[in-house]
N, C-alpha and C positions, 0 to 999 in steps of 0.2 A: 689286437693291441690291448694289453691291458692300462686302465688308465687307476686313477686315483683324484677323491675331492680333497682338497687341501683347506684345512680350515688357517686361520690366524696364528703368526706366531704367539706362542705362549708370555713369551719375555715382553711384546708388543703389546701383548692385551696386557699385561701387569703394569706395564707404564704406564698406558692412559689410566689403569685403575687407581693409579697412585698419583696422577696430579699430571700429568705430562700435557702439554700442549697437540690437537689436533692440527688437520693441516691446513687449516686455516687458520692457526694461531691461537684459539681460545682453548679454555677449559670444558671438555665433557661436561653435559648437563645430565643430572643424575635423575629420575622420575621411577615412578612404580607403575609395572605395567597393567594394561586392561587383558593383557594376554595376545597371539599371535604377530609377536614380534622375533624378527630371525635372530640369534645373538652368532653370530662371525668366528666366534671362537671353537665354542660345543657343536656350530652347527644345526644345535634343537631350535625349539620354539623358546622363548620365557615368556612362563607363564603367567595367569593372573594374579597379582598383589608379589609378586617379587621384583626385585629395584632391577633397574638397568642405566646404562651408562648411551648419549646417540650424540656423538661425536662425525667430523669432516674426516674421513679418511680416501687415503690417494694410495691404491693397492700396486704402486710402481715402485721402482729404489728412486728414481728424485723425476724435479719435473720437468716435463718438454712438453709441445704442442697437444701427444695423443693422452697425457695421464690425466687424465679423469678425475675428479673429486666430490665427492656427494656424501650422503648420511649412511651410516651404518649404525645395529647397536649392538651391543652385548652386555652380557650379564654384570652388572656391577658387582657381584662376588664371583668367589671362584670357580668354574665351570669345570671340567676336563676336557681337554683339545680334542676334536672331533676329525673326520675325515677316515677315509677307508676309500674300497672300490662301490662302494655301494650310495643310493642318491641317498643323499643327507635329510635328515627330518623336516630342517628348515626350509628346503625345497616344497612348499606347501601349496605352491598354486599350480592352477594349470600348463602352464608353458612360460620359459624363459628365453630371453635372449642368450645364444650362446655366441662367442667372438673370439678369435685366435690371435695371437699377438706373436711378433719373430723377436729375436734375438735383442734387436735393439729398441724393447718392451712398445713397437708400436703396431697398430691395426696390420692384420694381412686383409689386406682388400680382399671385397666378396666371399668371404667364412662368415660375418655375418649374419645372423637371421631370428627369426623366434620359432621355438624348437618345444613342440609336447616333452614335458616335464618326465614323461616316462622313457623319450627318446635322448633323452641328454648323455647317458652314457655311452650309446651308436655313434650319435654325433662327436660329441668326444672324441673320442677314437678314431673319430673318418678324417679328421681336423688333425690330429696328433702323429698322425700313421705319414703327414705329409714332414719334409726332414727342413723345413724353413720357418716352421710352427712350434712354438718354443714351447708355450704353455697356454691353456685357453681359460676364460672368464665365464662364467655365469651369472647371469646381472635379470634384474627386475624389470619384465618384461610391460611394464606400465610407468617404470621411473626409471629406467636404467641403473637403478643399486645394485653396486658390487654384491652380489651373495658370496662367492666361493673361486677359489680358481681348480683347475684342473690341470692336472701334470701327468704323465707318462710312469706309472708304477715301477 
């Protein structure tokens, strides 16, 4: 099965850049990084002394019991959208949570787990290859932060 990281939509990331409310209702707080922070859009690192934007985001279409909401950041300027078959640069640590969600954007029981960072693409795939598993998450396997989602190429 081939799969694919899917970074942020573009038009998504331009609104929070432009003043848009997170999802918890405030404004993006803007800071300059110390470096090795993931930005959601490009996918990369950003690095040291370039601005970033770390805003509440909920990576569902709206909210029910499973959508999830925590901090993500990205580049407060303009990046290029990232994603491919291949693991994203941001992907920087050792091992991630990865979790499959069905149709109606909630957990499939028992997909989850924490998964070596080089094995995410196997897993992927072994999660997506199942026809009840819409698309899967990759999340911070210390805070549970959405990194990236993963979809069926």
């Amino acid at each position: 099965m081939s799969i694919r990281f899917v970074a942020l939509d573009t038009s998504t990331v331009a609104e929070f850049r432009n003043g848009s409310l997170d999802a918890n209702g405030q404004l993006p707080e803007r800071h300059i990084s110390t470096g090795g922070l993931p930005c959601r859009h490009c996918l990369a690192q950003i690095g040291a002394g370039e601005p970033y934007l770390v805003l509440a985001y909920r990576p569902f279409p709206r909210p029910q019991p499973y959508a999830e909401i925590g901090p993500i950041f990205l580049h407060a300027e303009t990046c290029p959208r990232g994603g491919g078959p291949e693991i994203p640069a941001l992907l920087a640590s050792p091992a991630y949570i990865v979790r499959a969600y069905g149709q109606a954007d909630r957990i499939v029981y028992g997909t989850g787990g924490v998964v070596d960072t080089r094995r995410i693409p196997a897993r992927a795939a072994e999660l997506l290859a199942d026809p009840s598993v819409a698309y899967v998450h990759v999340r911070s396997a210390a805070n549970n932060c959405f990194q990236c989602r993963v979809d069926r190429a």
